[in-house]
C-alpha positions as CSV (number, residue, x, y, z in Angstrom):
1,X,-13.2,20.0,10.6
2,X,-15.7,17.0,10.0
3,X,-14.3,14.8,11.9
4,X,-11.4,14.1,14.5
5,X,-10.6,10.9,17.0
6,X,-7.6,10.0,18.9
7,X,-5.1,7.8,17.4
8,X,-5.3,5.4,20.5
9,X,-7.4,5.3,23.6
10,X,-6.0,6.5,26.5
11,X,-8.8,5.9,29.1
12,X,-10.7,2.8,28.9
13,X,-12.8,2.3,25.8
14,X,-15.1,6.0,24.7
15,X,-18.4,5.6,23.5
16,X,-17.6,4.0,19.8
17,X,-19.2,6.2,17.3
18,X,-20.4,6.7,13.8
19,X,-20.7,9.8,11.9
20,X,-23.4,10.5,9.2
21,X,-22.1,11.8,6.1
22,X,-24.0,12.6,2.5
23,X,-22.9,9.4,1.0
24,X,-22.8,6.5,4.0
25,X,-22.3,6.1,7.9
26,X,-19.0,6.2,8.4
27,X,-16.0,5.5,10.8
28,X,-12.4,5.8,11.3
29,X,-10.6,2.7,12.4
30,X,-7.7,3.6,14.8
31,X,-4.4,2.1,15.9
32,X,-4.9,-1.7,16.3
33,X,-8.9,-1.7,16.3
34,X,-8.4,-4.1,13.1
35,X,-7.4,-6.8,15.8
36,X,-10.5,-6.2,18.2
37,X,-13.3,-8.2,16.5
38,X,-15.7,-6.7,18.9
39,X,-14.7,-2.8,17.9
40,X,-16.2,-4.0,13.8
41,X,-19.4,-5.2,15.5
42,X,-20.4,-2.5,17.5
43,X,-20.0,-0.6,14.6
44,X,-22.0,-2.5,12.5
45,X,-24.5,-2.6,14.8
46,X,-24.7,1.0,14.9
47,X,-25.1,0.9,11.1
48,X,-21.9,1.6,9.4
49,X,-21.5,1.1,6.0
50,X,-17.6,1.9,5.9
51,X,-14.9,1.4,7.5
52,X,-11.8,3.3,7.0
53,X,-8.8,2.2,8.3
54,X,-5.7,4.4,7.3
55,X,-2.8,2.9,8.9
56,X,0.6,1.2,8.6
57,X,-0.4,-1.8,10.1
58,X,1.5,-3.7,12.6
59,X,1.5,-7.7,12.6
60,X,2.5,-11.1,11.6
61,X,2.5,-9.9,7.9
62,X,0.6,-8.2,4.9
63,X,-1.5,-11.5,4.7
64,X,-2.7,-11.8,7.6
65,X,-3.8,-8.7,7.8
66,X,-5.1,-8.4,4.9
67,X,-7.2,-11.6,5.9
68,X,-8.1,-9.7,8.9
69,X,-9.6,-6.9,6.9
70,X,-11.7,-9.4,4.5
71,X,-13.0,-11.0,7.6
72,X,-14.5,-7.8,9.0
73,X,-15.9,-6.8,6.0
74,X,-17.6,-10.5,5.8
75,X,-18.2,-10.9,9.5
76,X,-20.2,-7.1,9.7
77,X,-21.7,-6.6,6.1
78,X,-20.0,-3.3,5.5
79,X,-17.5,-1.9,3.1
80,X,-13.3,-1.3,4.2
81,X,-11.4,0.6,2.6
82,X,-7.9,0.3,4.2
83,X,-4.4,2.5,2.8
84,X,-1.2,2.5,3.2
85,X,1.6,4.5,3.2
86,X,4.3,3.9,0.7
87,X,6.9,3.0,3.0
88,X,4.9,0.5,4.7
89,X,5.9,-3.6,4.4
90,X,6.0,-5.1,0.8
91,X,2.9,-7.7,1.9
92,X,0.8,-4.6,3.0
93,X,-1.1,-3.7,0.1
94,X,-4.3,-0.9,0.2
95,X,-7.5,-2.8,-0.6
96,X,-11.2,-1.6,-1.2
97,X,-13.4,-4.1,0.5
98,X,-16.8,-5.1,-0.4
99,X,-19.4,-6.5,2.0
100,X,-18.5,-10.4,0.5
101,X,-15.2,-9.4,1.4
């Protein structure tokens, strides 16, 4: 195993981590972290270059998430790669992200 987080916090917020891989500094985005615009900085401010977030997203709809994810990627300078599952909502698409969102 290379990695492993909980799908939600149970306790209070855990020390927010990233791991160091060959390619990048990554993380995992879990649960509704896409809706805590604090969760994306800390990150970034601990110097990831990805975000992952592999979910089926819960929300007003695929847009505005979608406009969620672009913002992070703007607002913290890193790469999001977000995917969905095939069942998920018609306006929830999987996206690659750059940095300019």
């Amino acid at each position: 195993m290379v990695f492993e987080e909980p799908i939600y916090w149970t306790k209070g917020f855990p020390e927010i981590k990233v791991l160091d891989t060959d390619f990048a500094r990554i993380r995992v985005q879990t649960g509704g972290d896409l809706h805590i615009g604090e969760v994306a900085r800390t990150l970034a401010i601990k110097g990831a270059e990805i975000l992952f977030d592999p979910s089926q997203m819960w929300g007003a709809d695929g847009h505005n998430n979608e406009l969620l994810l672009r913002a992070r990627a703007v607002d913290n300078g890193f790469w999001v790669a977000c995917a969905h599952w095939n069942s998920s909502a018609l306006g929830l698409r999987s996206v690659i992200l750059d940095p300019y969102g």
